[in-house]
Structures are given as C-alpha cells and as structure tokens.
Backbone bond lengths (Angstrom), bond angles and torsions (degrees), N, CA, C in turn:
res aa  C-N    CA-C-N  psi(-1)  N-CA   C-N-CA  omega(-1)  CA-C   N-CA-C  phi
1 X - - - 1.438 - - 1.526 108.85 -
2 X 1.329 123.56 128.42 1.375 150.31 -167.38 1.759 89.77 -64.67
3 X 0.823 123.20 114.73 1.891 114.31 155.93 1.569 122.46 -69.31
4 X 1.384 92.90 -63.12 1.703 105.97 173.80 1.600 123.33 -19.79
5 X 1.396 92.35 -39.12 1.717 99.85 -167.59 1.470 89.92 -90.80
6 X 1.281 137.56 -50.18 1.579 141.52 178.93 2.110 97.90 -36.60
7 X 1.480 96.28 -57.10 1.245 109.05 175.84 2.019 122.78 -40.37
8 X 1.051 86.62 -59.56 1.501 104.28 -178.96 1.898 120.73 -52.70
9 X 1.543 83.88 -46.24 1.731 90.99 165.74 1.671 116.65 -61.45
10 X 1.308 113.42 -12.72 1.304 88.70 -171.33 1.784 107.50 -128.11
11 X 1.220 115.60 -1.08 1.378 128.94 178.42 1.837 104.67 -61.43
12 X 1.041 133.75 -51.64 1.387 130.00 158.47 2.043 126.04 -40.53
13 X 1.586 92.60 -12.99 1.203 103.55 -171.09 2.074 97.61 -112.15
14 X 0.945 98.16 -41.65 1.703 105.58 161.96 1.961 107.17 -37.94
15 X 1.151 127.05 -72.30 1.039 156.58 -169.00 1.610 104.09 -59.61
16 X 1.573 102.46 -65.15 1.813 92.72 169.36 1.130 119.62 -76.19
17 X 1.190 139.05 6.77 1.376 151.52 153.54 1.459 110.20 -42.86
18 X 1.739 94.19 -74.82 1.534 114.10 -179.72 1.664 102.01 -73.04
19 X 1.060 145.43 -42.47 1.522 125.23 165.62 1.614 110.30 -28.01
20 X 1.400 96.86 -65.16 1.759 110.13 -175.40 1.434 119.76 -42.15
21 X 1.352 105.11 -45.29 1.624 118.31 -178.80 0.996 99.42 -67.78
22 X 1.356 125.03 -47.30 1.809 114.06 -154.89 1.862 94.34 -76.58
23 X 1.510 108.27 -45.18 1.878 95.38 -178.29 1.468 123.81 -70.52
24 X 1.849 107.70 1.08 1.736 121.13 173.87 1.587 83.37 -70.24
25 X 1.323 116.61 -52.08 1.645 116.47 -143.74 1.782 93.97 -78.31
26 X 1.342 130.10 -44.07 1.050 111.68 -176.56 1.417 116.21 -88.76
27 X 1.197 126.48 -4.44 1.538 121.72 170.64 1.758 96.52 -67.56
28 X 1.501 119.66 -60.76 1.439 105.91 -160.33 1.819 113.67 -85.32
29 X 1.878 106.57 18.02 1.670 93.79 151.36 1.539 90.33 -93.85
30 X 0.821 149.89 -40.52 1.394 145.05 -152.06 1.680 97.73 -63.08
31 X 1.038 110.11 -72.13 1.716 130.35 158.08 1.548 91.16 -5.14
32 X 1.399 102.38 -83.83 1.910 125.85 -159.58 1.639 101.44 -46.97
33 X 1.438 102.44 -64.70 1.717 106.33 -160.57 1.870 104.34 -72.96
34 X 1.445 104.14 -33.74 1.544 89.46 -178.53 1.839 111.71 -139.70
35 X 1.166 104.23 88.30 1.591 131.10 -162.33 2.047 93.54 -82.70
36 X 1.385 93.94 126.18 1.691 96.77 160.06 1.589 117.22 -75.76
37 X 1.079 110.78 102.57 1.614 101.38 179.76 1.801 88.65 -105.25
38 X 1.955 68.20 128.08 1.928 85.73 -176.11 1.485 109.27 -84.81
39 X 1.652 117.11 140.94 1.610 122.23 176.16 1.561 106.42 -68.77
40 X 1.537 113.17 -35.31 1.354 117.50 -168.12 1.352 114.98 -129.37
41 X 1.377 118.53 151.26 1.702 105.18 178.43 1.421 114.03 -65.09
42 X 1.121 120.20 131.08 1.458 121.62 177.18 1.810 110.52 -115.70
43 X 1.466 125.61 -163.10 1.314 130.58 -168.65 1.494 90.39 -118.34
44 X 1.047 150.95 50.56 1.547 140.86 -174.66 1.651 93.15 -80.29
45 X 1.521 110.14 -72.56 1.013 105.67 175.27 1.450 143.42 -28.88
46 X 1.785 118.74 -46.59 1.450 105.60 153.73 1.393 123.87 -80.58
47 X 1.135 103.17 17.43 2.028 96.99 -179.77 1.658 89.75 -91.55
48 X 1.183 105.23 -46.94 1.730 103.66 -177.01 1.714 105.41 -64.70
49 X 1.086 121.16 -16.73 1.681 103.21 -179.70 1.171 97.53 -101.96
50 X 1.136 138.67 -45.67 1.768 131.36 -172.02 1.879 103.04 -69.31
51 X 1.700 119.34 -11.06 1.431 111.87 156.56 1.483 125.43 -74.45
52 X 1.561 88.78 -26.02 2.048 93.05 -164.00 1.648 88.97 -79.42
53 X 1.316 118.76 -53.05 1.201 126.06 -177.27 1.921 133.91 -21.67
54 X 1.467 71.79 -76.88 1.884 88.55 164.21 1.602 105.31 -69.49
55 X 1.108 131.57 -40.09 1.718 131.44 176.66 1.697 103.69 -48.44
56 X 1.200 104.43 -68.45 1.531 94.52 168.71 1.187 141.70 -54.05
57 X 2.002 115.11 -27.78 1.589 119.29 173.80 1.729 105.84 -76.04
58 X 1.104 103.67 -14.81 1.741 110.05 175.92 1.510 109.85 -77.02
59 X 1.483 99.49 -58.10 1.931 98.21 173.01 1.533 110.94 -62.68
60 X 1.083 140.39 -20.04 1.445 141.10 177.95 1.590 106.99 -66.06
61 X 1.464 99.30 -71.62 1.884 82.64 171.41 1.109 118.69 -85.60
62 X 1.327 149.58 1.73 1.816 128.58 128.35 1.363 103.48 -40.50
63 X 1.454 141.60 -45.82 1.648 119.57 -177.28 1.215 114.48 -70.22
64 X 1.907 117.45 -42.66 1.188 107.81 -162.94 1.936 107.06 -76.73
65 X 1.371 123.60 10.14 1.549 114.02 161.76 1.370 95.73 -92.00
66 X 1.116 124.13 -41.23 1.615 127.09 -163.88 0.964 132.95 -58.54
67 X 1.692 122.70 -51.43 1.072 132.06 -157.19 1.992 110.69 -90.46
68 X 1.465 92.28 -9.05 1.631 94.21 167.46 1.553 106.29 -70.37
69 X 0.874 120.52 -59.98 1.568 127.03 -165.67 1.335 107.41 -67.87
70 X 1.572 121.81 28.04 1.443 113.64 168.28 1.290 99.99 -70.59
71 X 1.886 107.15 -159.92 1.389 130.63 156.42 1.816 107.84 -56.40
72 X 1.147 114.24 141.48 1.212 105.40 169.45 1.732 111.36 -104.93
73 X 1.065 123.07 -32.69 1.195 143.73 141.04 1.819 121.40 8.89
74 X 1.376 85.93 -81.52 1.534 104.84 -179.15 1.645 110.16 -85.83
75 X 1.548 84.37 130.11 1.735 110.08 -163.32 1.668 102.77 -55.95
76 X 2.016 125.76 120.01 0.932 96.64 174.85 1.331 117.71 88.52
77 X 1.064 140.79 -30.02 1.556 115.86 -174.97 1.142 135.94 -76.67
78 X 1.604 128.03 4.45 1.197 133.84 -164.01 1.680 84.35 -107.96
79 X 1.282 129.54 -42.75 1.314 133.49 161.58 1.826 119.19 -34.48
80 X 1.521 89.70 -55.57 1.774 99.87 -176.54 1.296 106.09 -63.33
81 X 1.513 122.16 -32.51 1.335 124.34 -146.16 1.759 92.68 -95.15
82 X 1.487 120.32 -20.04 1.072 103.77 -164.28 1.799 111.47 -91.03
83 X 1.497 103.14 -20.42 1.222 135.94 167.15 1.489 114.81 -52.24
84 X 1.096 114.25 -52.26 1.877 139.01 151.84 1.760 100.90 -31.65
85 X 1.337 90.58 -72.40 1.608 96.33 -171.20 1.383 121.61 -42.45
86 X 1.218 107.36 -45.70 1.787 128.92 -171.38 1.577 83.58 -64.15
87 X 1.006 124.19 -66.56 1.152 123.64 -160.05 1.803 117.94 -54.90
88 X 1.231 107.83 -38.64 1.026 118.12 -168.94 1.901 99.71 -83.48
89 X 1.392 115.08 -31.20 1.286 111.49 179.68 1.933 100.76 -71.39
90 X 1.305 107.00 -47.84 1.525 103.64 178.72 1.889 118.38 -51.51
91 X 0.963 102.80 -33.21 1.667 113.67 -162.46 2.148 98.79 -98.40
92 X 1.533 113.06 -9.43 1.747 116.36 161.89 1.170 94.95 -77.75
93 X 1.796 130.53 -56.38 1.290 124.49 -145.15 1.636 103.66 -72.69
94 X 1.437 112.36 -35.66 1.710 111.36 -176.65 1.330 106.10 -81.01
95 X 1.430 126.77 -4.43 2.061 128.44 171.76 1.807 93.46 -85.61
96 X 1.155 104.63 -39.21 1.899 111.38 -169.53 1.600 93.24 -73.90
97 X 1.313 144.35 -37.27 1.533 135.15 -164.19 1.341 101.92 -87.43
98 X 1.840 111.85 -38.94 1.309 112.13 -173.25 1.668 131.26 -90.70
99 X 1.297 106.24 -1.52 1.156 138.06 154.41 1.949 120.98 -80.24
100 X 1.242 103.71 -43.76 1.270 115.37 -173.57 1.951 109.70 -68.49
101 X 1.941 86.38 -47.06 1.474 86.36 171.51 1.436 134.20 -86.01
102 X 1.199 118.51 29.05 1.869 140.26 -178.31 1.764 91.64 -81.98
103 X 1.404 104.76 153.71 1.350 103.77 149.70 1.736 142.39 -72.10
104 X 1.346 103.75 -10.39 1.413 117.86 -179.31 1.639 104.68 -91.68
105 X 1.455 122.89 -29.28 1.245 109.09 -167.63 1.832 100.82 -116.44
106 X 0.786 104.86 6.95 2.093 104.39 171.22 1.892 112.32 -78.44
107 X 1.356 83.52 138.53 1.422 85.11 179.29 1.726 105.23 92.96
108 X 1.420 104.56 -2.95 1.726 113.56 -156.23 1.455 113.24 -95.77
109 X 1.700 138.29 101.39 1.420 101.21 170.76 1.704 117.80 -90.20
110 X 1.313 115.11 43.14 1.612 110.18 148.33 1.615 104.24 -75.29
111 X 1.386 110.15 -40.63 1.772 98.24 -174.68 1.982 127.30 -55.00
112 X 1.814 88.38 -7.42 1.794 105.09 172.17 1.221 112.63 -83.00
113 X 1.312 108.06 -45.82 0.965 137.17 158.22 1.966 113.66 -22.03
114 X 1.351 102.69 -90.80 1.514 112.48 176.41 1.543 105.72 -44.94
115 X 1.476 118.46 -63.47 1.641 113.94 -177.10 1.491 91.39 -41.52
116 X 1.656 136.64 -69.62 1.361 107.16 -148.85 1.784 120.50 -83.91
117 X 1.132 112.44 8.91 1.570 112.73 168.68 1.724 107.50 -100.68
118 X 0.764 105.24 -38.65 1.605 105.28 169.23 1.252 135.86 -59.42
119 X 1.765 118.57 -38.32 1.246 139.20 175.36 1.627 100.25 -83.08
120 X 1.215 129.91 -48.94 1.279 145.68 -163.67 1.674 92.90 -88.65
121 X 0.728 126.22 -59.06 1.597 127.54 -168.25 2.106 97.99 -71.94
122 X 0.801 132.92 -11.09 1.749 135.76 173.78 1.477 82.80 -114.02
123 X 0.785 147.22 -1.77 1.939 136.07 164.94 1.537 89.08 -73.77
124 X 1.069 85.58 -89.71 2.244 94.84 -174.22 1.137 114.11 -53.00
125 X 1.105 143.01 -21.42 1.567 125.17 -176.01 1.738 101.18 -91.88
126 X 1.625 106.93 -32.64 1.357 98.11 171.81 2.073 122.56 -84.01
127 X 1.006 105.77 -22.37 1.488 104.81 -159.89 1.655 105.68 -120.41
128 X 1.408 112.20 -50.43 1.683 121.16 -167.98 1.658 98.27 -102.51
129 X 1.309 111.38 32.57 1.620 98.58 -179.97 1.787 91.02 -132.38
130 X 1.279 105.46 -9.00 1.268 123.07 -164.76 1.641 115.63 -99.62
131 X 1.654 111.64 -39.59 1.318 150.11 -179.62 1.666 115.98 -73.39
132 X 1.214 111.21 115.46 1.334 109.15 -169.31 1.800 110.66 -95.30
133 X 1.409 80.88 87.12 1.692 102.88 -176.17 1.411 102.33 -66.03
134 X 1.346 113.44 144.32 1.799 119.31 161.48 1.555 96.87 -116.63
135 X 1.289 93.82 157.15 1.612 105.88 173.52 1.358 133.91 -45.05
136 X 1.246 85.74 -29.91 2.221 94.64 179.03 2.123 92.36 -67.58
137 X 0.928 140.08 -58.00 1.448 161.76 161.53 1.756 92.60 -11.57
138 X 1.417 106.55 -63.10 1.603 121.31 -176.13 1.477 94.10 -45.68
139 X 1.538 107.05 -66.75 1.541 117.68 -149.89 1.652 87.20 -63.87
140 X 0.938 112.99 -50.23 1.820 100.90 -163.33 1.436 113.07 -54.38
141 X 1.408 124.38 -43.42 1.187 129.40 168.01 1.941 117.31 -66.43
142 X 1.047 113.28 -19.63 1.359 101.66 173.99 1.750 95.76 -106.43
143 X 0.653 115.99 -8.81 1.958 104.03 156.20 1.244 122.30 -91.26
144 X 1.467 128.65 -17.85 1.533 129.41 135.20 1.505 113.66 -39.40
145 X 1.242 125.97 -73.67 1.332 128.32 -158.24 1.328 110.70 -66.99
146 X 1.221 113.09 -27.19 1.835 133.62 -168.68 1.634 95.48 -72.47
147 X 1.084 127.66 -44.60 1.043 129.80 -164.83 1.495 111.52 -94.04
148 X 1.466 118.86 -30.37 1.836 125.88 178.90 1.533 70.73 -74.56
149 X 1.382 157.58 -93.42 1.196 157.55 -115.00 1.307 110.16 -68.59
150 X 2.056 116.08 -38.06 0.997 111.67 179.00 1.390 118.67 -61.25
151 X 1.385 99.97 -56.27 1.921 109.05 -167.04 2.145 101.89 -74.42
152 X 1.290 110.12 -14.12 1.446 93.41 153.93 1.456 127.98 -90.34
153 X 1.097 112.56 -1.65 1.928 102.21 -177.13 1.744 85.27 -110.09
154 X 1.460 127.90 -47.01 1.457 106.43 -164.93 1.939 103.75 -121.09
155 X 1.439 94.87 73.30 1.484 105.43 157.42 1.615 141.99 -49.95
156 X 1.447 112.67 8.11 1.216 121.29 176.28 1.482 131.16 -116.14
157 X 1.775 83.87 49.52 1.731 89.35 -175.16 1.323 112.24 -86.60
C-alpha cells in the first residue's frame, strides 16, 4: 500500500487544522482583552445557536451527497473525513461565538459572514474538493437548497 497517496488526502486537512487553531487562539485573546459586556439582556446567544445550527444541517447534506463519492480504496476515509467535518463545524461555531462576543465584532454581520466561509470553505477544500462529484450530485444539492431557500424566503404558499 502506497502511503504518499494516503498522505495527500489528508495534508489539506493538516493545515485547516492549524488555520482553526490559530483563529481558536486569536478569537479567545480577542474575547479576553476586549469582551462586550452587555448593558441589557439581549438574544446573542440564540442568534449564535440557530447560526451554528442550520450551518451544520447544511454541512450534513453537503456530506451526505459527498462523502459517497470519495476514494473507496483508502481504508476509512469517508469515516475520517466526516470526523474532520464535526470537527471543523465545532471549532467555526466557537471562532463565530468568540469573535461575535468581542467588542469590535457584536452587532456585526461580518461575524456570519466568517462562520459561513470558514465552515463552508474547510467543507470543500477538505471533503467536496476531494470527492468525485458528477453533475446529477450538483443538481441534487442545488434542488435541496432551492427548495430550503424557497419555503424560507416565500412562506406564503
């Protein structure tokens, strides 16, 4: 068994690892040195869970088309990769809370912003960039979204 190639699948995942760590580490000095202390109770808290929330039911079916069309080959990887994912969705949502709760970025939608290129952007570079999608795969996933998008923007059917 070839290593190199075992290797290769996961070196993109090495790297967003350490991206992740380094924006864990600077979200919670940012967090530390300049904290929003709120005058009034506000909803921050469910805006940040009803974001992580749906962020994750979105990355779930991007995996569940995805993660079939890996390598079949290599022992495990649709397993590793999905393990990755969790991880990577757990470690956006604590950069999105700890970012969100700074004084420079509250009140902010760049902080929606970051959760969805970060969570979404370590989706594809780790799993759907990797995954040998065919077009029918495309269509299914953009007739998923077409349709969560429809009945959420025009609720008055």
């Amino acid at each position: 068994m070839n290593t190199s190639t075992i290797k290769n699948f996961y070196r993109i995942d090495a790297y967003l690892v350490l991206c992740h760590t380094l924006l864990l580490a600077f979200g919670y000095g940012l967090w530390k040195l300049y904290p929003h202390i709120p005058t009034k109770p506000d909803m921050s808290g469910l805006f940040f869970m009803i974001i992580s929330i749906l962020g994750g039911f979105a990355g779930l079916i991007v995996l569940a088309v995805t993660l079939p069309r890996l390598d079949c080959s290599i022992r495990n990887l649709s397993v590793n990769k999905f393990v990755l994912a969790l991880l990577y969705w757990v470690s956006s949502t604590a950069i999105f809370v700890l970012f969100g709760s700074s004084k420079f970025f509250f009140n902010n939608p760049l902080v929606l912003l970051i959760f969805v290129l970060l969570f979404f952007g370590s989706v594809y570079l780790s799993v759907i960039h990797l995954a040998d999608i065919r077009k029918k795969d495309w269509l299914i996933l953009s007739g998923i979204f077409g349709t969560i998008g429809l009945f959420f923007f025009f609720p008055k059917f």
